[in-house]
N, C-alpha and C positions, 0 to 999 in steps of 0.2 A: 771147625767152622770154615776155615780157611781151604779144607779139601773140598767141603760139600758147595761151597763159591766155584771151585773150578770144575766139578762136576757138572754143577747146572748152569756153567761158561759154556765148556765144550757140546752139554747138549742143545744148548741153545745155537750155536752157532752149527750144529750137525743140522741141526730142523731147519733151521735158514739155508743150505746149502742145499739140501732138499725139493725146497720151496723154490729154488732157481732150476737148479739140475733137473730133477723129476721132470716137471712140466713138458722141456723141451724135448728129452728122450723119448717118454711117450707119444708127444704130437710128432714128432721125426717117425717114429716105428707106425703110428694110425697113418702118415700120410704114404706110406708103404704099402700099407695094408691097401690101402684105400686108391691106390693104381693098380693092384692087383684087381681089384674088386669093377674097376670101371674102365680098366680098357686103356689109361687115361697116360700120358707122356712123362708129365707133369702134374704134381697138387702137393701146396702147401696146408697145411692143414694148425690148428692149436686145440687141445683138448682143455679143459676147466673144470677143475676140482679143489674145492677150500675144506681144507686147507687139503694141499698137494701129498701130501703124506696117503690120503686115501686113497691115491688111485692105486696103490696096491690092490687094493680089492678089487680091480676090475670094473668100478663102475667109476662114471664119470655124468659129472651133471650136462656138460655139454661139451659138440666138436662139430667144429666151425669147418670146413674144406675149400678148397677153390681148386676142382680139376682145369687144366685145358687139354684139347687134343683129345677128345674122350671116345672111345670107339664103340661101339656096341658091333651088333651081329651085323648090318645093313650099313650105319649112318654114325658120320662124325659128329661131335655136336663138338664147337668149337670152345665152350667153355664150359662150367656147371660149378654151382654153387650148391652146397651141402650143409646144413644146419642141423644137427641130431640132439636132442636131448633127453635125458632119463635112458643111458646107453649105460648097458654090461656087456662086456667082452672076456675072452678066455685067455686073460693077461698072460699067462704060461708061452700059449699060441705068437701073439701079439710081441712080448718083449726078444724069445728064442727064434722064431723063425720070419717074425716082420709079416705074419696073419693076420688079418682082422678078421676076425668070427665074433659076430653079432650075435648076442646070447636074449639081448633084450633091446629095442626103440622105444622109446614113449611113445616120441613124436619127430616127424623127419618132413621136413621141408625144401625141396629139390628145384631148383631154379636151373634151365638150360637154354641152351642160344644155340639154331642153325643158321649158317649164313647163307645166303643165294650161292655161293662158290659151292658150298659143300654139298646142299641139295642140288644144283647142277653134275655136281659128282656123282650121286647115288644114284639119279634117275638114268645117267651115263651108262652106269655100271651094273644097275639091279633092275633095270625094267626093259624086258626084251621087245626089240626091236627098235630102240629110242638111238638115236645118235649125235651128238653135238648138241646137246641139250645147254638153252644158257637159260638161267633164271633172274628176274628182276622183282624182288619183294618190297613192297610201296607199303604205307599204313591201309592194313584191310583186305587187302590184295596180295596175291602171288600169278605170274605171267611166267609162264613157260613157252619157249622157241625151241623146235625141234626138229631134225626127218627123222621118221617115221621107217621102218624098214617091214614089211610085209611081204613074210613067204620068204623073203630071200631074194624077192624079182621086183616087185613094186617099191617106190620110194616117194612118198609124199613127204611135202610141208606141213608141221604141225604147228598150232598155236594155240594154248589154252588158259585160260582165266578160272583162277578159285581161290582154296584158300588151304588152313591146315588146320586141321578139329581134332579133335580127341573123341574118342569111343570107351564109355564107363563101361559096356557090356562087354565088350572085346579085350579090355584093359590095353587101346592100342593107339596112336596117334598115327592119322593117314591125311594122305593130299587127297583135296575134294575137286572133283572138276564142278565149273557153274557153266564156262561157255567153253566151245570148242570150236576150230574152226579149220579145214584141209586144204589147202592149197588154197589159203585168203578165202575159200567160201565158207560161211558162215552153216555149220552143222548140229549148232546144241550142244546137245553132248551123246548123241545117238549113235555119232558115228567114233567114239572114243571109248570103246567097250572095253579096250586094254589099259585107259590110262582113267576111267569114271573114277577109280575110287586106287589112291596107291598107298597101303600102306607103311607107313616110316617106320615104325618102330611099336617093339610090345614090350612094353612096360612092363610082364612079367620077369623078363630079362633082366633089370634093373634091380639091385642090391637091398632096396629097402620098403619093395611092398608098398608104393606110392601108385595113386590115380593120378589124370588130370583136374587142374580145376578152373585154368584157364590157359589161353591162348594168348598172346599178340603178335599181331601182323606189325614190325616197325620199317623203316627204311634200310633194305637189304640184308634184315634178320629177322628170324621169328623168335620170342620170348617164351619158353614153355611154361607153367608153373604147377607143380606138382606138389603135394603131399598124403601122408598116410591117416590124415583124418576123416572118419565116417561121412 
């Protein structure tokens, strides 16, 4: 009687130590994964399995992330928020080489934030002929200041008022021009044929098969908010 007491002592206190340990090494190896997977500097991450003994099996009810620094192919997004639940991964992958290989999502809900600095960067950097671009994002609004470099020989002042949408067909988020305006004169957006429509980003790109499904324009960030529901 006395052995089969310390029997189920020792297993009980192995399942408890489990229950602490497990947890943490698996969210340490997904938030691994998951800089690999996004570009990203930094992400804390925790995964949630009851009891914790299951995540052996690779599947996980839910993983929480918070990237910053996140880079894709164009554009920083300065932070992102990752919610995944009903996730199977290739625990082998994930625990030996600090992979994450997504074998299954339920459901993934993707929160991202650009700042006017960092889209002031991209348009700096990825849209030809743009130079010293500074951005001021207001609720609703996005104002871009710019010159303008054409051919190589002309340089105008540019100035343009819009916003940033999302495209379901395209699977792509892009800057919309509404007005435009060249050297202070007022042009619509006729004369903005390089800047009418810029895309930011394709969401194909992105790790978990998310659309848009909305946007906000806040004071000197945009809020993107994505998921992978119909």
């Amino acid at each position: 009687m006395k052995r089969l007491t310390t029997i189920i002592l020792f297993v009980t206190m192995v399942l408890a130590a489990v229950e602490i340990v497990l947890p943490k090494v698996v969210s340490d190896a997904v938030a691994q994964g998951l800089r690999d997977l996004t570009g990203s500097k930094q992400v804390v991450a925790k995964v949630d399995k009851s009891p914790a003994i299951f995540m052996l099996g690779g599947k996980f009810d839910r993983v929480s992330a918070d990237a910053s620094d996140v880079k894709t192919d164009k554009i920083t997004f300065r932070n992102m928020h990752i919610v995944l639940t009903g996730v199977a991964v290739d625990l082998q992958s994930l625990l030996t080489n600090r992979t994450l290989v997504l074998q299954r999502v339920d459901d993934a809900v993707v929160t991202t934030t650009i700042t006017q600095e960092e889209l002031a960067t991209f348009l700096n950097n990825s849209v030809k002929g743009v130079k010293n671009a500074v951005v001021a994002i207001t609720p609703g609004k996005v104002e871009v200041s710019s010159v303008l470099t054409l051919g190589g020989i002309a340089r105008v002042d540019v100035k343009l008022e819009g916003r940033i949408a999302g495209d379901r067909e395209k699977h792509s988020i892009k800057f919309v021009t509404d007005r435009f305006w060249l050297n202070n004169t007022p042009v619509g957006n006729i004369g903005g044929s390089l800047l009418t429509e810029v895309q930011l980003l394709d969401l194909k790109k992105l790790p978990f098969g998310v659309n848009v499904r909305d946007i906000v324009m806040e004071q000197g960030q945009v809020v993107i908010y994505t998921d992978n529901r119909p």
